[in-house]
C-alpha positions as CSV (number, residue, x, y, z in Angstrom):
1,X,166.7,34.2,119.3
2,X,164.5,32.8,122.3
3,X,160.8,33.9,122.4
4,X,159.7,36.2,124.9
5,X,156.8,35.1,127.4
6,X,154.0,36.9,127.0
7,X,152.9,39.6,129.2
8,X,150.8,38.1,131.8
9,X,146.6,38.7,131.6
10,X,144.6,40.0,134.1
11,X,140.7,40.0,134.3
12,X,138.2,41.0,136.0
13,X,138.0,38.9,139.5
14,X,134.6,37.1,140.4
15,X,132.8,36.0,142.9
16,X,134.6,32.1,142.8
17,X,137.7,34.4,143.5
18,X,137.0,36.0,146.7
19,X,139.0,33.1,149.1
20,X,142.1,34.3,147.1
21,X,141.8,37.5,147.0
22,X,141.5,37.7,150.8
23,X,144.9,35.9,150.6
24,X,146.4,38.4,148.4
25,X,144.7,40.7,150.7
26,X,146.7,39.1,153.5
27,X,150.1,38.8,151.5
28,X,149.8,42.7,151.2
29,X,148.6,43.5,155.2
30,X,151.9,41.0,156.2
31,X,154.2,43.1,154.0
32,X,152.7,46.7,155.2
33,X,151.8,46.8,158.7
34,X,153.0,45.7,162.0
35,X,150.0,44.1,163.4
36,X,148.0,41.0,164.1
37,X,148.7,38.7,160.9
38,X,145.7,36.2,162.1
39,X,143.4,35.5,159.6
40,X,140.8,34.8,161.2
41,X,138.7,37.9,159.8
42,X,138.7,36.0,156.7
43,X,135.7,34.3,157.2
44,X,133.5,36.8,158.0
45,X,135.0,38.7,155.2
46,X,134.3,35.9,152.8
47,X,130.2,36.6,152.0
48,X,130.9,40.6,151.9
49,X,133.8,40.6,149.0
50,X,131.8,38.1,147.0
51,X,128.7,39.9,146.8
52,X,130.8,43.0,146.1
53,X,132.5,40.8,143.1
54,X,129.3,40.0,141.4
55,X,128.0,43.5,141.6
56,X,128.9,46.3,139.7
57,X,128.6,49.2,142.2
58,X,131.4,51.2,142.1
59,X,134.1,48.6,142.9
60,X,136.3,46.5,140.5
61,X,139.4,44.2,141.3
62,X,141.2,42.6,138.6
63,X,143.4,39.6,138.7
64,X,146.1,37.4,137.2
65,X,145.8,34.0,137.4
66,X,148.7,31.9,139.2
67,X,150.8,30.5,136.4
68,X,151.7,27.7,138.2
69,X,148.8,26.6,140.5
70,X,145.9,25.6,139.1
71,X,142.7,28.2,141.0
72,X,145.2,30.0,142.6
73,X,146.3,34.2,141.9
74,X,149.7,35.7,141.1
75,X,148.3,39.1,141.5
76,X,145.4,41.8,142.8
77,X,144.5,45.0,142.5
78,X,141.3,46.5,143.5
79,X,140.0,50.2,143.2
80,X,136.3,52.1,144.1
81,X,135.2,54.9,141.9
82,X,133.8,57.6,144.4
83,X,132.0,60.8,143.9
84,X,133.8,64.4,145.3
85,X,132.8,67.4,144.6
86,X,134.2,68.6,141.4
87,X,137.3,71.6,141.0
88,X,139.1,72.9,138.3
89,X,141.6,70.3,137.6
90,X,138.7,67.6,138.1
91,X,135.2,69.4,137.6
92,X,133.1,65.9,137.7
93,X,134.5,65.0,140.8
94,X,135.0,61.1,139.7
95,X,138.1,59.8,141.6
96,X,139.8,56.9,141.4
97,X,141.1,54.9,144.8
98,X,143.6,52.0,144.3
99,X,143.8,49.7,147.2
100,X,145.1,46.2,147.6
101,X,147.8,46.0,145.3
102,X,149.6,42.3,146.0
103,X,151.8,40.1,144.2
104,X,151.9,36.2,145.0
105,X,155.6,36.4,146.7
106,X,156.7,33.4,144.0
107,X,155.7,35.4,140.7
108,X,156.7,38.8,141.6
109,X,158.8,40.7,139.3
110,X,157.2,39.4,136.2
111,X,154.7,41.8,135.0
112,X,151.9,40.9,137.0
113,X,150.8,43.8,139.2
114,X,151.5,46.0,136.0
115,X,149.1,44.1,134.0
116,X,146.5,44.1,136.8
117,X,147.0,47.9,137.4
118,X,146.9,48.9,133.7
119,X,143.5,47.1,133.3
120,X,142.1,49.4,136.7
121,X,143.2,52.0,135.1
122,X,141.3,51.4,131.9
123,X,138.4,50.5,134.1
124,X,139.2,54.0,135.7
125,X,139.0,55.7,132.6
126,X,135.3,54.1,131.6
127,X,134.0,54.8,134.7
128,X,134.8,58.4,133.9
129,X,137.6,58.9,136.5
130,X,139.7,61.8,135.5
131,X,142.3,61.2,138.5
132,X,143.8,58.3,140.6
133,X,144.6,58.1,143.5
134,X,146.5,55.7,145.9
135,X,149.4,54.8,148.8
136,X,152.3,53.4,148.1
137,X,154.7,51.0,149.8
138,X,158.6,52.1,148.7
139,X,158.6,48.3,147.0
140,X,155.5,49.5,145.1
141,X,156.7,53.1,143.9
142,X,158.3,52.6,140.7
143,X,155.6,50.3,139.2
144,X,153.6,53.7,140.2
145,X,155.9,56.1,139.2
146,X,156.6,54.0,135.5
147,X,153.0,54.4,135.2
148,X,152.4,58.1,135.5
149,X,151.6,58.4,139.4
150,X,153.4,61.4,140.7
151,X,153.6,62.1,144.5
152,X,151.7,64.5,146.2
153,X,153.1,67.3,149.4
154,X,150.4,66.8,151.6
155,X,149.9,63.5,153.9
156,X,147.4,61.4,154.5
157,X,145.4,61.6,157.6
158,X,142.7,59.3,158.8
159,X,140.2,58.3,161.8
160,X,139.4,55.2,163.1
161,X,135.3,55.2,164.4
């Protein structure tokens, strides 16, 4: 019988990560939105998201690394822990946000979003989250759905400033 691969391993991304995790980033804006693809806010990005990597405020991304290149990622995810105010079914008020899920489009569909994603949500968990939160794409919904994420009846609006 042949041997099964192993599950791929995510980790915590740091601060050497940030250029590819801006691509990722990117791979995941292309896929989403109909807008400007240019990269050019990238740059001034850059010193922002690696500060954020080193510190531990609040915000976590985890990563797998690219099985094939050598410095490069297969996958992101990145989440904040916010405060709001507390309720029944939450009375700490410690939320969870997933953002930035993307897959490297030459190692999807092995694993590696799931492995990133269970490790946020373990990361969740110890930062005392008691619910999670996020938007999905219709490609992403049944890695959500296979990992517990249920949808909600209202939308989400929002306010550009």
């Amino acid at each position: 019988m042949p041997l099964q691969p192993l599950p791929p391993h995510a980790r915590r991304a740091v601060p050497a990560d940030a250029a590819e995790v801006l691509r990722l980033r990117q791979v995941m804006i292309d896929a989403l939105f109909d807008a400007d693809t240019s990269t050019d806010w990238h740059r001034e990005s850059l010193p922002t998201l690696r500060a954020r990597l080193a510190a531990d405020d609040g915000f976590a991304a985890f990563v797998v690394d690219h099985p094939d290149r050598p410095g490069a990622l297969a996958a992101l995810v990145a989440g904040t822990v916010e405060y709001r105010i507390g309720r029944a079914t939450n009375p700490h008020g410690t939320t969870g946000t997933v953002f930035s899920v993307a897959t490297d489009p030459e190692t999807r569909r092995r694993g590696c979003a799931r492995a990133c994603m269970t490790v946020l949500l373990d990361w969740f968990r110890e930062q005392g989250a008691q619910r999670v939160q996020l938007t999905s794409s219709a490609a992403g919904s049944s890695l959500y759905a296979g990992l517990g994420f249920r949808p909600k009846p209202y939308p989400l609006l929002e306010l550009h400033l």
